[in-house]
Each structure stands twice: as structure tokens, then as C-alpha cells.
C-alpha positions in Angstrom: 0.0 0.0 0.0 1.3 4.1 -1.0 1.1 4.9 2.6 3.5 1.8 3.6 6.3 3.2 1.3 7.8 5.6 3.5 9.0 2.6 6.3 9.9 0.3 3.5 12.1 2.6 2.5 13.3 3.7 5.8 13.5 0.3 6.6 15.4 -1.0 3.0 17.9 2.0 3.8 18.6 1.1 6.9 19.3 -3.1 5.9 21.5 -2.0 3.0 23.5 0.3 4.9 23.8 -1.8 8.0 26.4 -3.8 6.7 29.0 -1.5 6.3 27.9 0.4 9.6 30.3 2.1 12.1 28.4 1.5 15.1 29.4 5.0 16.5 27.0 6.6 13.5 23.9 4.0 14.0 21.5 7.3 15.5 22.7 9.1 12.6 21.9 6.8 10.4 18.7 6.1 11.5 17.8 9.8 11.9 18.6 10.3 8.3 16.8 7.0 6.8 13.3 8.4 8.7 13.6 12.0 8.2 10.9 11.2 5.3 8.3 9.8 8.3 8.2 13.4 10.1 10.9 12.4 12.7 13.2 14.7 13.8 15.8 12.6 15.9 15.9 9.2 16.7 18.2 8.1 19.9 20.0 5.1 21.6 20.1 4.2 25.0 21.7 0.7 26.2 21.3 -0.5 29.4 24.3 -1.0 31.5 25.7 -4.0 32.8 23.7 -3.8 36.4 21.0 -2.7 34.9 20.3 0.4 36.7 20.9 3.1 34.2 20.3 3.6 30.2 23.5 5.3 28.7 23.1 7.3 25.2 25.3 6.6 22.0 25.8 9.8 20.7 23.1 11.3 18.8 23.1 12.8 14.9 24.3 15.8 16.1 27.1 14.7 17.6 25.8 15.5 20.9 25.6 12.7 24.1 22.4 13.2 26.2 22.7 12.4 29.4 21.9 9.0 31.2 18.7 8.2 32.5 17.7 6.2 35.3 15.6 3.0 34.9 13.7 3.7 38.1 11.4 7.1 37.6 11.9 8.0 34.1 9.6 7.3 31.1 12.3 5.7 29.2 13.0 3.4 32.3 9.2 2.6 32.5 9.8 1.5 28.7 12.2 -0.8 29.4 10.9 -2.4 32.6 7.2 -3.0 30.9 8.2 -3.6 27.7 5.9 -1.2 25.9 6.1 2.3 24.6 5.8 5.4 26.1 5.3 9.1 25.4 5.9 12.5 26.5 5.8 15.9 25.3 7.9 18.7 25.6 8.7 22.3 23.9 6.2 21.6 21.2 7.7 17.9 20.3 7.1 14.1 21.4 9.7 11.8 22.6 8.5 8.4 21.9 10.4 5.6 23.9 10.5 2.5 22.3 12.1 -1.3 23.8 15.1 -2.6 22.1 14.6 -5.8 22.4 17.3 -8.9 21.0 14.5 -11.7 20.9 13.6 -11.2 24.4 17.0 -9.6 25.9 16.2 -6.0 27.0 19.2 -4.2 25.5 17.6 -0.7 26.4 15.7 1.6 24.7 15.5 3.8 21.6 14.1 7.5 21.6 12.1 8.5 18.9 11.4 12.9 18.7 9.5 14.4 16.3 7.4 17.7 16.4 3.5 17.5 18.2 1.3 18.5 20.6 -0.2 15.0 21.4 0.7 12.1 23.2 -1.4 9.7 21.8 0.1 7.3 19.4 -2.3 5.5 16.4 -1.6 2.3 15.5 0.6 2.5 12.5 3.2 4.4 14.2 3.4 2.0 16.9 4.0 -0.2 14.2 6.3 1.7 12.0 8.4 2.4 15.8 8.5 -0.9 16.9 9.8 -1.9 13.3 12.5 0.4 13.5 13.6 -0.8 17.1 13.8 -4.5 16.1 15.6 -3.5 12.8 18.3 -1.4 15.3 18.2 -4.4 17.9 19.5 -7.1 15.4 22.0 -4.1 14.5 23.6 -3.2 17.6 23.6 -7.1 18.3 25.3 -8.2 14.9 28.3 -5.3 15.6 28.5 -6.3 19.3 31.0 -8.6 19.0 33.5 -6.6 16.0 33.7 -3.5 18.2 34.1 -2.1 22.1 31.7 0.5 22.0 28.3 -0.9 23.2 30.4 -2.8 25.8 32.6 0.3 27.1 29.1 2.1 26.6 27.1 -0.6 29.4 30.1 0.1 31.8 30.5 2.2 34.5 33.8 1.1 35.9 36.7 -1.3 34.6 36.1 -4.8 35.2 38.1 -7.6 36.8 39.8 -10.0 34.1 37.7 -13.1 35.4 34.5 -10.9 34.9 35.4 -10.2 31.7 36.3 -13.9 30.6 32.9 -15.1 32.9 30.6 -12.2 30.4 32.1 -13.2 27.4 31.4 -17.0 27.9 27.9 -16.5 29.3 24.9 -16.4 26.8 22.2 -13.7 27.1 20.7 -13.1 30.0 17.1 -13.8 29.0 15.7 -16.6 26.6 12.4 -17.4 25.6 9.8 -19.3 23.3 6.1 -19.4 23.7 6.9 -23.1 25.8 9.7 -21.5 28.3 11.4 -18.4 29.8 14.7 -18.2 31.0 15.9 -15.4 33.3 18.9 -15.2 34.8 21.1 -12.4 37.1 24.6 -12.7 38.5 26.4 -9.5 40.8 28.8 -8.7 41.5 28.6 -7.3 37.3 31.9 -5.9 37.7 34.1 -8.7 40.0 31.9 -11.9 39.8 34.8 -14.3 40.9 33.4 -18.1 40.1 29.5 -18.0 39.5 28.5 -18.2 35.6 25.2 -19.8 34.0 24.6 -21.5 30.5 21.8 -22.2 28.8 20.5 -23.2 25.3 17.7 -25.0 23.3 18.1 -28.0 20.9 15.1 -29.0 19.6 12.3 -29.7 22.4 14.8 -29.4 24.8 16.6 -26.6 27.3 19.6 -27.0 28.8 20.5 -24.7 31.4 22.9 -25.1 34.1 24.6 -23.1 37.4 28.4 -23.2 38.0 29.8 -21.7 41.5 34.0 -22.5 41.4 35.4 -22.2 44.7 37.2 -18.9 45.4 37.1 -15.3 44.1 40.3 -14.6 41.7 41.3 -15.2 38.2 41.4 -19.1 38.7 37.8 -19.5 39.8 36.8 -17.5 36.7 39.0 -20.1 34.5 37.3 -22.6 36.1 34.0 -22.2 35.3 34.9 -21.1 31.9 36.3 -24.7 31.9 33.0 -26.1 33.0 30.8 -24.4 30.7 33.0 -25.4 28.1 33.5 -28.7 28.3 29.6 -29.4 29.4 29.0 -27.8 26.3 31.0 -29.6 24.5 29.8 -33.1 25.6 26.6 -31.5 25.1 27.0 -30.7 21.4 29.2 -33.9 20.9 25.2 -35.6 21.4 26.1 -36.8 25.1 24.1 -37.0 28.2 23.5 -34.9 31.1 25.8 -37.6 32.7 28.8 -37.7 29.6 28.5 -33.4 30.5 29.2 -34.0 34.0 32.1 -35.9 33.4 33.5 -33.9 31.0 33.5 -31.1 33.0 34.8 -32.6 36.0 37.7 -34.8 34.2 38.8 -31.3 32.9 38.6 -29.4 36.0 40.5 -32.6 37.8 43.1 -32.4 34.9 44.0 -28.9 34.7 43.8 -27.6 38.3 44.1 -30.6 41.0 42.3 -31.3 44.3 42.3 -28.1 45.8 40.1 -26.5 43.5 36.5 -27.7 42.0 32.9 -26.0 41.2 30.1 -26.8 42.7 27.2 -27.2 39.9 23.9 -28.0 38.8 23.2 -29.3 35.2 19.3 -29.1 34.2 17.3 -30.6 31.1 13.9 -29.5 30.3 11.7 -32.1 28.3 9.4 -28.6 26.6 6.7 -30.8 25.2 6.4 -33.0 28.4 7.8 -30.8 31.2 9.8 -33.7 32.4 12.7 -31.8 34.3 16.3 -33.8 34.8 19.1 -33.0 36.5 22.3 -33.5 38.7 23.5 -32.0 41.5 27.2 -31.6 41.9 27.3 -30.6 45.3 25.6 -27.5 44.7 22.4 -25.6 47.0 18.9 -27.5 45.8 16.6 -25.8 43.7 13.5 -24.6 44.8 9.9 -25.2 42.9 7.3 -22.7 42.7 3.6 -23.5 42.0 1.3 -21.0 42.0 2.9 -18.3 43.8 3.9 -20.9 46.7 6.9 -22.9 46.8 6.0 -26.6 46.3 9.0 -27.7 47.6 12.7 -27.5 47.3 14.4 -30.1 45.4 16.6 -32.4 47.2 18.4 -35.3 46.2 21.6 -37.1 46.9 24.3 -34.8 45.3 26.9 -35.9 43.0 30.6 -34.6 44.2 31.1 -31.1 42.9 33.1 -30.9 39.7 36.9 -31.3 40.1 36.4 -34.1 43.2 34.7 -36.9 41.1 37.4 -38.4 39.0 38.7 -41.5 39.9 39.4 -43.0 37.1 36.2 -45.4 37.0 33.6 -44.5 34.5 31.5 -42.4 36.1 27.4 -42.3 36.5 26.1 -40.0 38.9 22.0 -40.2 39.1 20.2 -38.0 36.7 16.8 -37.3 39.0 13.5 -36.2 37.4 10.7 -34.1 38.4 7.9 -33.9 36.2 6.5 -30.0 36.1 2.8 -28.4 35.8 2.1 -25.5 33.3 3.0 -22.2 35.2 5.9 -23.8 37.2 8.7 -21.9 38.2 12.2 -23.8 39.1 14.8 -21.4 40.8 18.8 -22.3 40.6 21.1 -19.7 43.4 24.2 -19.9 44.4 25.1 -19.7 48.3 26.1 -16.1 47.7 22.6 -15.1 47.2 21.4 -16.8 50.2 24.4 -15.5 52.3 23.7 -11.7 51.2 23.2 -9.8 54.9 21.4 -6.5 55.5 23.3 -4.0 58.2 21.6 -5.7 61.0 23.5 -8.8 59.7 20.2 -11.2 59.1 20.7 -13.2 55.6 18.5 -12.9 52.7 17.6 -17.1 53.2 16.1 -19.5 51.6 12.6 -17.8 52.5 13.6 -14.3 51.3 14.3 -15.1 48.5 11.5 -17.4 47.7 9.1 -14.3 49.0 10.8 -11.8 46.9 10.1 -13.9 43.6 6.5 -14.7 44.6 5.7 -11.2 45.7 6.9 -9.6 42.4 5.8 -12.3 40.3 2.5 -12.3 41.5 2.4 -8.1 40.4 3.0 -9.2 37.1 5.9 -8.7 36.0 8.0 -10.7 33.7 10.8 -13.3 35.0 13.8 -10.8 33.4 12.1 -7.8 35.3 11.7 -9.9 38.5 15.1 -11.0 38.7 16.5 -7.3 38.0 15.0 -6.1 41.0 15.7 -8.9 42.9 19.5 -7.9 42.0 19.3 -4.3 42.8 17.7 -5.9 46.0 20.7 -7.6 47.1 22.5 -4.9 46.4 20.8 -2.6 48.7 20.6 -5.3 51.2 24.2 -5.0 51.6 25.1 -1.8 50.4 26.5 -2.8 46.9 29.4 -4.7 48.9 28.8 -8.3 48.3 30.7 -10.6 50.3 30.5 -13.8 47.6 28.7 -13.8 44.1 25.2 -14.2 43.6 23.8 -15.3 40.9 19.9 -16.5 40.5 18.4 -18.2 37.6 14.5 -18.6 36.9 12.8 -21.0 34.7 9.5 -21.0 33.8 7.5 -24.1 31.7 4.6 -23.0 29.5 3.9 -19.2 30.7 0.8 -17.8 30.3 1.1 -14.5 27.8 4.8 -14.8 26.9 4.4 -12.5 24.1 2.3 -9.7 25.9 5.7 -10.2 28.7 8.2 -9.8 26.9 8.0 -8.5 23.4 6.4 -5.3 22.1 
């Protein structure tokens, strides 16, 4: 239809000239491809690695704005809701618009063009949310050629095991209409041994939680280890069993006795909701059925990774826990349970459990959940944690994925 040419165009501009972007000139680029729409500036915010603030990429003009907050600012309403919002200014409308990687909340883009009105019709909310996806799958394919989107999330130099434990970790969110995956892990900047995993093959997803004794550069190496190697047997076709002892025959090999991960390694049957998986020494995981927990999930542990090679083939039990639509499984490392307010009580099993019910049962989305349950921990001990914490929440057939977490 005539009055669809405009975006296509935009839109065709954009793709064609996307592969020989500088990621620095993305907002201009974008400004100039929709110029033709009756928008005057379009601009990029990306969340930073705590997720507490959206920092600009410099605008067309060559100008930075400055960073906004997530809490008490429209464009941090955006990106906590996952929806659009509006406000008006000086004779212009700032529309804020989720960028969203699948279902990973990078941050938000800014869309100004002259009005008086707040109101948005449908075809520009569709035209906008176009243009956001298109500049998602952007920033995303230039992430990993160029440092500026990471220097940009940062708001302090990180520790060389952080940077090794980001670089191996997927996203931080995952979802299909069967499953979500959310998952946090503080301290961003120092995170010494903790490190999650997670990815789909078929019906399946695989997730896992990784806690390596200690708090330097070796703990970090060892759960890079772990990852990798589970990974590895996993790809390779093998078992949740063959990934165990991979991962611990490497650990054993490469840095002795003394030093081992504690872990858990999780398969999802999606169609059936069976759930496997082995504990390797590592803090049960807790199941949540309709905003109570069930129960917490507690079985004979397997020796943590590093401690279980002794040559013999190895078969630790693979247990099994067959799930109901809506359940909620939540992996945590000690760290989180150990986290102390002033008065020195611990967060606990039980706080932590209430946290997740109380803000899931407001509605909001597993990724949002688990970002306040980090800035939670944080406050709870003053942004000083003692040991990493790191939380992940899996959820089997969700009501309304799509109204959660995409536009």
C-alpha cells in the first residue's frame, strides 16, 4: 500500500547500509533513513551491565544526552514493561521504544518528532517498533567486532575473570512461547566463580549453574572450563551424565584437588515438562507452584566438579521431576542466600523465595523480576557483596509470553 512506502524505505535504507555500519553513527543513520516519516531525531540508550541506568550513544548531532535512570523515568518505564511510552515537551514528542534482542532487553530507543499530542495510532506503533527490532538485530550483529556498546554498558573497569565469565555467558534472557529463562549474576563488575549457561536444541533446554570455589582469576577459569567442556559433551550428542564428566575430568586435569565447582546441570523435556538434572554438590533448587513454593528439590548430590574423578567411568544419578504448566524452578548460588542486610540477618532460603512470589504475582516478567531482585541484594548490603550471587528462573509453558516480553 502508498502509505506503507515511507517505512519500507526507511526500513530498505537502513538493511542496505547496516552492513558497512560504524556502530558510533547508527543514530545518525537512523535519523537520516526516517527523516521522510516526520521524525526529527531518533536516539539510543543501552542499558548498563547492572542494569540500573540507560547510557546514550551519541546522537546525529554529535551530541551525548545524558543517562537516564531505569527507576522514575519514562524511558525506564519502557524498558521495565516492555511497551512504549510518550511525552511531550517544547512543542515535540519523545517516543520511547524497547530494544529488544529476541527477548533480551538491551535498552531503549528515543524517537522525537514535532506535536502536541501524546497519543500514538496504531501505524506508528508499528512503523516504531519496526525500527527498534531493525536497530536491535543491529547493535547485536556489531556487538562482538567493536568495544563500543560494551565500554558504553560500563561504569567502571572490570576484573579479568568478569570479563572472561561475560564473554562466555549467553544472554541473559531466553524465551519461546513453551519457556522463559531469566537469569542475574552480581557482582557485574568482580563476579569471581559463578557463571550460568543455557541453550535450546530441539524440544529441549539446557541450562545449568556453575559456582568455582574462590574469588580470583582461577575461579573464573574454572567455570569457563566447566561451561566449556559441558558444552562440548553436550554438542558432541552426550548425556547430562557424559557433560558431568566432561567437566569434572577437565577441572581434575587442569587444576588438581584443591580447586573444584560446585554445579547444577538441568534438562527441560518442553513438550512433556519432564525436568532432569544433577547436582554436583551444589544448593537444591527450589519449585514454585502458583505463587507458593512446592517444595525445594533435594536429592543425593553428586561430588562437585573437580572431586569426582577417579578413574572409573562415572554415573552419577540424573533425578527427574515432572513439572505443571505455570511452574517456576529457581537455581542460586550460596552467595545469594548468604547476602546480609546491616543488621546482619541473611537474605535465606525464605527471602528469596518471598521476593520472587511477591513480584511475580504483580506481574511482572521473570527478566524484570530478577532485575529487581539484584538491585535488591545490592541494597541489602550496600552494593558490597561478600560472595557472588547469581539467581536463575525458569518458567515451563507461561501464560502470555508474548504480551511479557515483546512489544
Amino acid at each position: 500500500m502508498a502509505e506503507d512506502a515511507p517505512i519500507v524505505d526507511a526500513l530498505a535504507k537502513l538493511l542496505q547500509r547496516s552492513h558497512l555500519l560504524v556502530p558510533a553513527d547508527l543514530a545518525a543513520e537512523f535519523t537520516d533513513a526516517v527523516r521522510p516519516l516526520g521524525i526529527s531525531e531518533v536516539r539510543f540508550y543501552l542499558v548498563d551491565l547492572q542494569q540500573q541506568r540507560l547510557r546514550p550513544m551519541a546522537g546525529a548531532s554529535g551530541r551525548t544526552p545524558p543517562a537516564l535512570r531505569i527507576v522514575s523515568t519514562p524511558a525506564g518505564e519502557a524498558y521495565q514493561t516492555t511497551s512504549v511510552r510518550s511525552t511531550l515537551a517544547e512543542g515535540e514528542r519523545r517516543l520511547w521504544i524497547p530494544l529488544l534482542d529476541g527477548t533480551e532487553r538491551l535498552g531503549v530507543m528515543e524517537v522525537v518528532s514535532p506535536g502536541d499530542d501524546a497519543d500514538v495510532d496504531q501505524a506508528e506503533l508499528e512503523r516504531c517498533r519496526m525500527l527498534a527490532s531493525l536497530a536491535a538485530l543491529i547493535i547485536t550483529s556489531k556487538y562482538v567486532s567493536s568495544d563500543i556498546y560494551a565500554r558504553l554498558r560500563r561504569r567502571r573497569e572490570m576484573a579479568i575473570q568478569a570479563e572472561m565469565a561475560w564473554a562466555f555467558m549467553p544472554p541473559r534472557t531466553l524465551a519461546t512461547r513453551r519457556v522463559i529463562l531469566a537469569a542475574s549474576l552480581e557482582p557485574a563488575y568482580d563476579v569471581g566463580g559463578d557463571a550460568f549457561d543455557h541453550s535450546l536444541f530441539r524440544d529441549h533446554l539446557y541450562f545449568s549453574l556453575f559456582d568455582s570455589v574462590g574469588h580470583d582469576l582461577t575461579a573464573g577459569l574454572i567455570s569457563s572450563v566447566a561451561m566449556a567442556s559441558s558444552r562440548a559433551a553436550r554438542r558432541a550428542g552426550g548425556t547430562l551424565s557424559d557433560s558431568v564428566a566432561q567437566a569434572d575430568r577437565a577441572i581434575a586435569g587442569q587444576f588438581g584437588e584443591s580447586r573444584f565447582a560446585t554445579a547444577l546441570l538441568c534438562d527441560l523435556d518442553m513438550d512433556t515438562g519432564e525436568l532432569s538434572w544433577i547436582p554436583c554438590g551444589h544448593p537444591p533448587p527450589l519449585l514454585i507452584r502458583d505463587n507458593m513454593v512446592i517444595k525445594q528439590l533435594v536429592r543425593e548430590p553428586w561430588l562437585p566438579l573437580g572431586l569426582g574423578d577417579t578413574g572409573e567411568p562415572m554415573s552419577p544419578t540424573v533425578y527427574t521431576e515432572e513439572l505443571q504448566p505455570g511452574d517456576r524452578v529457581l537455581l542460586f548460588t550460596d552467595g545469594v542466600l548468604e547476602a546480609r542486610a546491616q543488621s546482619g540477618r541473611e537474605l535465606g532460603v525464605t527471602g528469596l523465595s518471598d521476593f520472587i512470589i511477591r513480584h511475580s504475582a504483580e506481574g511482572l516478567a521473570a527478566p524484570e523480576t530478577l532485575r529487581r531482585l539484584n538491585q535488591a541484594i545490592l541494597d541489602h548490603q550496600h552494593g558490597r557483596l561478600r560472595d557472588d550471587a547469581t539467581v536463575v528462573l525458569v518458567e515451563w509453558m507461561p501464560a502470555d509470553p508474548e504480551e511479557r516480553l515483546t512489544l
